[in-house]
C-alpha positions in Angstrom: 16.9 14.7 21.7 16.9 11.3 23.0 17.8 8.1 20.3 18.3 4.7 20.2 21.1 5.5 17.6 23.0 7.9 15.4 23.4 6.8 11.7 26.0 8.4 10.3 28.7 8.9 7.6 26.2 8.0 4.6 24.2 9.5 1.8 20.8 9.8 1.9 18.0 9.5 -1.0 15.5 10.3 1.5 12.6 10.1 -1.4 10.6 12.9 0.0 8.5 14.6 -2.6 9.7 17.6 -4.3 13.2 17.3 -3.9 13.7 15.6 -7.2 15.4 13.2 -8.0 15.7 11.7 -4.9 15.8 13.9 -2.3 19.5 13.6 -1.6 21.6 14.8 1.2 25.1 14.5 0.6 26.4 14.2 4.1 23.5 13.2 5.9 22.7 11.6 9.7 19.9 10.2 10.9 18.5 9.6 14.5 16.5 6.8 14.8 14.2 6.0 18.8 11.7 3.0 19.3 11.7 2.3 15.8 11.1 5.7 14.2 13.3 8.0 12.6 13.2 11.5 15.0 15.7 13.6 12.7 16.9 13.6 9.3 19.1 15.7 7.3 22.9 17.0 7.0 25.6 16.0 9.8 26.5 19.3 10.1 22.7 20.2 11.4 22.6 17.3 13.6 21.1 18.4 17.0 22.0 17.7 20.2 21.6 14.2 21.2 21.3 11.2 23.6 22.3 8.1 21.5 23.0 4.3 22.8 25.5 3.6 20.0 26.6 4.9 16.4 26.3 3.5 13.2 29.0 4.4 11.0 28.3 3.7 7.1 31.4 4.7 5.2 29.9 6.8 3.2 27.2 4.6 1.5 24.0 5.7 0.2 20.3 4.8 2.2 17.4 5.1 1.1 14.0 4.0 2.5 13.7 0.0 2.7 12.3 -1.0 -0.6 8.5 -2.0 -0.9 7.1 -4.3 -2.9 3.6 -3.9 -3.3 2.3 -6.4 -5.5 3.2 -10.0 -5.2 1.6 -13.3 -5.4 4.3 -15.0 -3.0 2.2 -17.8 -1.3 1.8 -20.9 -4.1 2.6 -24.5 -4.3 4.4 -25.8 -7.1 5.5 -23.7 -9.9 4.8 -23.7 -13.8 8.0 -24.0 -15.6 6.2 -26.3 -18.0 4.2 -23.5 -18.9 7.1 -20.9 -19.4 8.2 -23.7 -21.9 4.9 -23.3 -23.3 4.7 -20.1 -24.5 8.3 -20.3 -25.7 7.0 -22.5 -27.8 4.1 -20.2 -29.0 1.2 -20.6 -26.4 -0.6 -17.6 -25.1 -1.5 -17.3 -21.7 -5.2 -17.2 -22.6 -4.9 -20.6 -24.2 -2.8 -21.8 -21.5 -5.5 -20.5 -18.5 -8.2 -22.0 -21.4 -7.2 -25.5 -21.1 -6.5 -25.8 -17.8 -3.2 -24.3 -16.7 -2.5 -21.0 -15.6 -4.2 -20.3 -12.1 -5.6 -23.2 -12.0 -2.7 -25.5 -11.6 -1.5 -23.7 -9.3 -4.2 -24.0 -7.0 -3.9 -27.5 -7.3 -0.4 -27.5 -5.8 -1.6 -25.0 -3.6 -4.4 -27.1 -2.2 -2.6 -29.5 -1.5 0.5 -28.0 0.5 0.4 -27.7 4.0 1.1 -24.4 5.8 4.4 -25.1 6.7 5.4 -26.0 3.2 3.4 -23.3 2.0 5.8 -20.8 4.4 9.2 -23.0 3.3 8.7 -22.3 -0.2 7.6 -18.8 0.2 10.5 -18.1 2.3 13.2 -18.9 -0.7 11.1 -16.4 -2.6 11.5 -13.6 0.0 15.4 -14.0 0.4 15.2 -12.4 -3.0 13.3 -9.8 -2.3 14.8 -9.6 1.0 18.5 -9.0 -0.6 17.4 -6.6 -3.3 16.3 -4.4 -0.1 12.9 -5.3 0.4 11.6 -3.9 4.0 7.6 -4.6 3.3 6.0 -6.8 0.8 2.3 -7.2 0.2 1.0 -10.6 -0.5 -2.1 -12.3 -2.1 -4.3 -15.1 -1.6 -5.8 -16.0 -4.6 -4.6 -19.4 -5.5 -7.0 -21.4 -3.3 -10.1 -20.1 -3.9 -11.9 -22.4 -1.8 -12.6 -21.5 2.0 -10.0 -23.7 3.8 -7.0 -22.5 1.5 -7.7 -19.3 0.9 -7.3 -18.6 4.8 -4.5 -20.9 4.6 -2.3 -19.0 2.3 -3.5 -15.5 4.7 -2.3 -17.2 7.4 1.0 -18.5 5.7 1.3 -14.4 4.7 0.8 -13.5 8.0 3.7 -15.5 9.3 5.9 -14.4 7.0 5.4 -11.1 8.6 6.0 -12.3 12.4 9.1 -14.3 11.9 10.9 -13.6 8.4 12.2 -10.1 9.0 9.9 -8.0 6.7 6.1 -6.2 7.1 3.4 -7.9 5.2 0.1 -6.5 3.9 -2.0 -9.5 2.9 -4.8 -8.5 0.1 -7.8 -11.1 -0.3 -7.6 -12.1 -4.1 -10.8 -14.7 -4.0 -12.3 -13.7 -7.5 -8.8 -14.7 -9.5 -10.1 -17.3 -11.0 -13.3 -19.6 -11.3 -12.1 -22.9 -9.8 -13.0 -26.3 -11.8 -15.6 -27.4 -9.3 -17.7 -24.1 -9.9 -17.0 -23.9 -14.1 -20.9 -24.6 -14.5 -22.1 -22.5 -12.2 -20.0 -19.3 -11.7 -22.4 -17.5 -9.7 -22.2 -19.8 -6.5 -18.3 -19.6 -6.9 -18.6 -15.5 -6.6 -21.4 -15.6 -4.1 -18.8 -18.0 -2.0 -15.8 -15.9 -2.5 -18.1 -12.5 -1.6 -20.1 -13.8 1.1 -18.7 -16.9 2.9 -14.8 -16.3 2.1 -13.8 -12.9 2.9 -16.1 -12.4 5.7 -14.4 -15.5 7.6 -11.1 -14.1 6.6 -11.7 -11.1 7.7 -13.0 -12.2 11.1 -10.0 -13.8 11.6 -7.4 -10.4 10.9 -5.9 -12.1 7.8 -7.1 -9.5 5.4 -5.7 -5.8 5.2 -7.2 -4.8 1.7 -9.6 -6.6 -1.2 -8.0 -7.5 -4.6 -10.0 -9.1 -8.0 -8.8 -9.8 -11.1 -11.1 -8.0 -14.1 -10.9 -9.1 -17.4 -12.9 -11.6 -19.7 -10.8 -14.3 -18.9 -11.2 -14.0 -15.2 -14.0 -11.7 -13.4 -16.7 -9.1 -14.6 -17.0 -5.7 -13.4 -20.6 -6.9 -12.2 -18.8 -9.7 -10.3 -15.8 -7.7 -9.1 -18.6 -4.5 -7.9 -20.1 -7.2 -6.0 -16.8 -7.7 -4.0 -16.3 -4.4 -4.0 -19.5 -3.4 -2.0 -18.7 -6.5 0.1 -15.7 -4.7 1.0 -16.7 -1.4 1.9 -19.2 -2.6 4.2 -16.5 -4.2 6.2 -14.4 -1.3 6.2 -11.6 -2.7 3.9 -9.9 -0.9 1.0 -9.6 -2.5 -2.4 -7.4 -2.6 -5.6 -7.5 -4.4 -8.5 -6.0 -6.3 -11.5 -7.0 -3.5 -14.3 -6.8 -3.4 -17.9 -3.7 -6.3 -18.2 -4.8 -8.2 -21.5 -7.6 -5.8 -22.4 -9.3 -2.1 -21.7 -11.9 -3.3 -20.0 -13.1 -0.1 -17.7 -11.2 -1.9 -15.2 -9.4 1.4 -14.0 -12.3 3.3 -14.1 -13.9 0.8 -11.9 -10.8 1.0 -9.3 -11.6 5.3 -9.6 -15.1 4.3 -8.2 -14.2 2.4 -5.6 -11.7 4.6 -4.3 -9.1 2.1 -4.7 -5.7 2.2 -3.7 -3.9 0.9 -6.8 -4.9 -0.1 -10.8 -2.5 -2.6 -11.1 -1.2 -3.5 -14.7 -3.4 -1.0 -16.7 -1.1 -2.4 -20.2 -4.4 -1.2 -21.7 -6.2 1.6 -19.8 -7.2 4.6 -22.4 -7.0 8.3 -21.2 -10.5 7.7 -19.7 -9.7 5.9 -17.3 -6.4 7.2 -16.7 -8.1 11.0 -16.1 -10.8 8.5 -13.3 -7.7 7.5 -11.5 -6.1 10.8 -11.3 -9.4 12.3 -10.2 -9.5 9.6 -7.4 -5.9 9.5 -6.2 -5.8 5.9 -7.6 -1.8 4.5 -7.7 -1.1 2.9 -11.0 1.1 0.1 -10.4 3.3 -1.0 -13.3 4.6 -4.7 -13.2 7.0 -4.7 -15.8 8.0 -8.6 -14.9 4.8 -9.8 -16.3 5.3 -7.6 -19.3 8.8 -8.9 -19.9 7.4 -13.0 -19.6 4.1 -12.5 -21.4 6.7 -10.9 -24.1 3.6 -8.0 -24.7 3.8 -5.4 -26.8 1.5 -2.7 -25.3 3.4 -1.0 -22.2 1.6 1.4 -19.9 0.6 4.3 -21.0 3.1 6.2 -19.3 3.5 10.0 -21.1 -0.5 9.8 -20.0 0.1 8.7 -16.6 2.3 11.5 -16.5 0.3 14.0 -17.7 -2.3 13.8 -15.6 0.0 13.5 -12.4 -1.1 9.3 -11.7 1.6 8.6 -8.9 3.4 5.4 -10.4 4.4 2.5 -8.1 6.6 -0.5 -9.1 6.4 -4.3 -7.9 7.8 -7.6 -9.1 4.3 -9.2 -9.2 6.4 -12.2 -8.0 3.9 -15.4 -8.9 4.6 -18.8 -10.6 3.3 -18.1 -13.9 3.3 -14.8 -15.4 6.3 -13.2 -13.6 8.6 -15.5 -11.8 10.6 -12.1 -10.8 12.4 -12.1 -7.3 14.3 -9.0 -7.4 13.1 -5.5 -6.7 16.5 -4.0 -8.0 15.2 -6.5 -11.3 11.7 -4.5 -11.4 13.4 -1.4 -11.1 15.6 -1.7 -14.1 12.8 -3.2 -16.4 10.5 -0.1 -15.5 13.4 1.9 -16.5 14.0 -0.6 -19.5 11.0 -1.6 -21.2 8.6 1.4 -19.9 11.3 4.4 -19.8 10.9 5.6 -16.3 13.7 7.4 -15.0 15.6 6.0 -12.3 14.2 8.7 -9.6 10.5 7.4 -11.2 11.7 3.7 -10.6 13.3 4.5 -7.2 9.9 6.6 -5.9 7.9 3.7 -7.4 9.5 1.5 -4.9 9.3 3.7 -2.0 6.7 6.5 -1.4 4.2 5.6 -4.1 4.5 1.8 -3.0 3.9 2.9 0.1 0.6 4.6 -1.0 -0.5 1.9 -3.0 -0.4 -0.1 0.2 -2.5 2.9 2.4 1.0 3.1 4.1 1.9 6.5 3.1 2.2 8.2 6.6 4.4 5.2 7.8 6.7 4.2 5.7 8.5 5.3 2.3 10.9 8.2 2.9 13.2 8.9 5.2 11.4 11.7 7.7 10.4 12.3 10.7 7.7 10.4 12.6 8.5 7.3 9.7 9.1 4.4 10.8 12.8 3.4 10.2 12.5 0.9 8.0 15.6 1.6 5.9 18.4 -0.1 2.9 21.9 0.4 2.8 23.9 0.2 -0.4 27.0 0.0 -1.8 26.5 2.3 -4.5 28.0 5.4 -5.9 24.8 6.9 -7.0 21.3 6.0 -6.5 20.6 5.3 -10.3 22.6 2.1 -10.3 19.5 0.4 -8.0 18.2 0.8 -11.5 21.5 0.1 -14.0 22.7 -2.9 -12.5 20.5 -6.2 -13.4 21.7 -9.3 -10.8 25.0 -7.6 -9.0 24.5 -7.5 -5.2 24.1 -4.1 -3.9 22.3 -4.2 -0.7 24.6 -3.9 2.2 22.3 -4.1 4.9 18.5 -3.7 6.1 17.0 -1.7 9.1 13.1 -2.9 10.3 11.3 -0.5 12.2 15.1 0.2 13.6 16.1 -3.2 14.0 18.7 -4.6 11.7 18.0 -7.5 9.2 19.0 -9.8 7.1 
């Protein structure tokens, strides 16, 4: 068997399904060529082999490179003024009422070139980066005009050639109604549906359709017509779902076939019984939770009952979650929504990966995967979960190469 190189001496969590918790190998090897890992599993099994050069890890534990798969990285400015805000009692919905909220930020946003755009996005990766993020997916959605929705796409896409990481951008044009279309709403979704995503789309910036559904934002009228938009051009959607209120918003990602329901605070077992039925990923983003100080978590026993694969992201954005850490998401799932760690941990790899449409490449540690990988100085694979702030991540591996 040829390879580019052993890894060896380490513990795997190789997060394949079915080997609960997390698939572990105690004494495990892996053979990584072009990118790809060709063999996994126990030293002692490790087959004869042509390798360049060996990686020795002491012992450490490696699991699949982390995946966040719901962030809002791209923004100008920031809203601290607003996190003062609602300290001070404030809802969001008053907040987003008289102005603030999304709309700020696409001020700032408008007004940043692309190259500060990618500077300030950049210190926002690091963290990701050093919590053992290997792919993050990244919205538009703070634009929402033509010219700078394509320019935070094209920022996203950046990040993915030069910063170390894979990217999966996701067209978020119905986020909010910008000022300039408050009296008429319906040119401002006829814009985003017809003239926005096709000419991002044209261009390659645009790997899946996102829309935020709830009365303070978009309809499910408004957010079908994206929808159809998006199947015709062959794209796959998700959505915003059920965050403040149970608007049918899952059942509308069921409908659509979409990848993830992301939020779902308030979905009832109606809708969680559409997703399961339609493979849809419910994506819990406990960081918003946590800032919006809510009191209705996801309804997990029900998620769990009907077998909706759970992912976990940081929804990393200015407002509602200013969260930068993966390892952070992880132990707030595990905190304020009581997953287990091996939950947490497979909501950061496999079912992320799904949520993304990225389940035959990356995610575990198999075969044919590409070896996008974290390496960790740990003891167990629960403390990605215990520890909140303590540097863990010894190194990264992208598609084989290693990374900061």
């Amino acid at each position: 068997m040829r390879a580019d190189f052993l890894i060896t001496d380490c513990r795997l969590a190789t997060m394949v399904e079915g080997v609960e918790p997390y698939g572990g190998i105690d004494d495990g090897a892996l053979l990584i060529a072009d990118g790809r890992i060709v063999w996994a599993g126990t030293r002692a099994d490790l087959p004869v082999h042509k390798s360049v050069e060996t990686h020795r890890l002491d012992g450490r534990w490696v699991t699949p490179g982390l995946i966040d798969c719901h962030t809002h990285l791209v923004f100008g400015g920031d809203r601290s003024g607003e996190f003062e805000q609602r300290l001070g009692g404030a809802t969001y919905e008053e907040i987003a009422r008289a102005g603030g909220g999304i709309v700020s930020t696409m001020t700032a946003t408008r007004a940043a070139s692309e190259d500060a755009l990618y500077a300030s996005a950049l210190t926002r990766l690091a963290g990701l980066t050093a919590t053992g993020v290997t792919t993050v997916e990244i919205k538009s959605g703070y634009g929402l005009d033509h010219d700078s929705e394509l320019k935070m796409l094209r920022v996203a896409r950046r990040l993915g050639r030069e910063a170390g990481v894979r990217v999966r951008t996701s067209y978020l044009g119905l986020h909010a109604v910008p000022p300039e279309h408050r009296a008429d709403r319906a040119r401002y979704v006829d814009k985003a549906v017809d003239e926005i995503l096709p000419a991002a789309h044209a261009e390659g910036l645009v790997d899946a359709v996102d829309a935020y559904c709830e009365p303070i934002a978009f309809s499910a009228d408004e957010v079908a017509r994206l929808f159809d938009k998006a199947r015709a051009l062959g794209l796959p959607v998700k959505l915003h779902a059920d965050q403040l209120s149970d608007g049918g918003g899952a059942a509308l990602a069921a409908q659509y076939g979409a990848l993830s329901a992301d939020h779902i605070e308030h979905t009832t077992e109606p809708g969680i019984r559409a997703m399961a039925a339609a493979g849809v990923v419910a994506v819990l983003l406990p960081g918003a939770y946590l800032m919006l100080r809510e009191t209705t978590p996801p309804p997990i026993d029900l998620l769990r009952r009907h077998g909706v694969a759970m992912a976990v992201a940081t929804d990393c954005n200015p407002g509602t979650s200013p969260v930068a850490s993966m390892t952070a998401a992880l132990n707030l799932a595990c905190v304020q929504f009581r997953l287990t760690p091996g939950e947490a941990l497979a909501g950061a790899t496999r079912h992320a990966a799904t949520a993304l449409g990225l389940g035959n490449e990356i995610g575990t540690l198999a075969p044919g995967k590409a070896a996008d990988l974290a390496v960790w100085d740990i003891e167990r694979p629960a403390e990605l979960c215990y520890w909140l702030g303590k540097p863990l991540l010894h190194r990264r591996y992208v598609a084989g190469v290693a990374a900061r």
